[in-house]
C-alpha positions, -999 to +999 in steps of 0.1 A: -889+351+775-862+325+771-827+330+755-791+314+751-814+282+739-839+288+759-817+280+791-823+313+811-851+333+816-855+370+812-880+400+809-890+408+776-863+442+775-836+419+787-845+394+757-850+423+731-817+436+745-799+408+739-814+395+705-801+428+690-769+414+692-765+392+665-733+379+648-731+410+626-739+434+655-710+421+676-684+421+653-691+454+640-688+465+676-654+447+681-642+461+649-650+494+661-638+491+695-615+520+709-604+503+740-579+471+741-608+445+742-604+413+756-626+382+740-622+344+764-631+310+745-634+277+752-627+251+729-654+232+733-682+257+723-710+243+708-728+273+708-711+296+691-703+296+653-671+269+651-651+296+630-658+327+658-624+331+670-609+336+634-637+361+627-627+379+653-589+378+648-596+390+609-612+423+621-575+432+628-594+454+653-573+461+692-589+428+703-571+398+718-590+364+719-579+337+745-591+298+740-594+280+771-590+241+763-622+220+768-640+246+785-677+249+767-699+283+764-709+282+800-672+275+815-681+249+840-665+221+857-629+223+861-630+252+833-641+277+853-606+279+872-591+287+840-613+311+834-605+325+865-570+324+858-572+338+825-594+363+836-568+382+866-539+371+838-557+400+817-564+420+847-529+422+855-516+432+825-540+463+822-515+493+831-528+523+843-525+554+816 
C-alpha cells in the first residue's frame, strides 16, 4: 500500500493505521492532549492544508507550533538542520517534574 502521496510504501496495517488519522482525527487529539505537545512546520508545505498551523493554534489546547522557513513537509536540504535545531531547542526546555 502507498501513502503520504503515494511516496512510501507500507503494509496494509501501517496504511489503515495511518489513514485513520485524518484532519479531524488529529486535531481532536491535539485538542485533547494532556501533555505540553510540541507541533514543527515548514513554511513551505505543500502538503498540508495551507491554514494548518492556525487550526492548530485555535484549539487553545497546551500545544505550541514552530514554522521553520522554507523547509517543505519532508524537511530536506538545508531544512533539516533547522529542524535539528528546533528539535534539541524543544528538548532543552522540557524540565523534569
Amino acid at each position: 500500500m502507498g501513502y503520504c502521496k503515494s511516496n512510501y510504501m507500507a503494509t496494509t496495517r501501517s496504511y489503515l493505521s495511518y489513514a485513520r488519522f485524518n484532519e479531524s482525527r488529529l486535531l481532536e487529539m491535539l485538542k485533547n492532549t494532556p501533555v505540553q505537545t510540541e507541533v514543527i512546520l515548514g513554511s513551505a508545505d505543500t502538503v498540508l492544508p495551507a491554514n494548518w498551523a492556525e487550526r492548530i493554534r485555535s484549539l487553545h489546547a497546551p500545544v505550541q507550533v514552530r514554522i521553520i522557513g522554507n523547509a517543505n513537509h519532508f524537511f530536506d536540504g538545508a531544512q533539516e538542520f533547522d529542524l535539528a535545531d528546533e528539535v534539541e531547542s524543544i528538548l532543552k526546555s522540557f524540565r523534569p517534574k
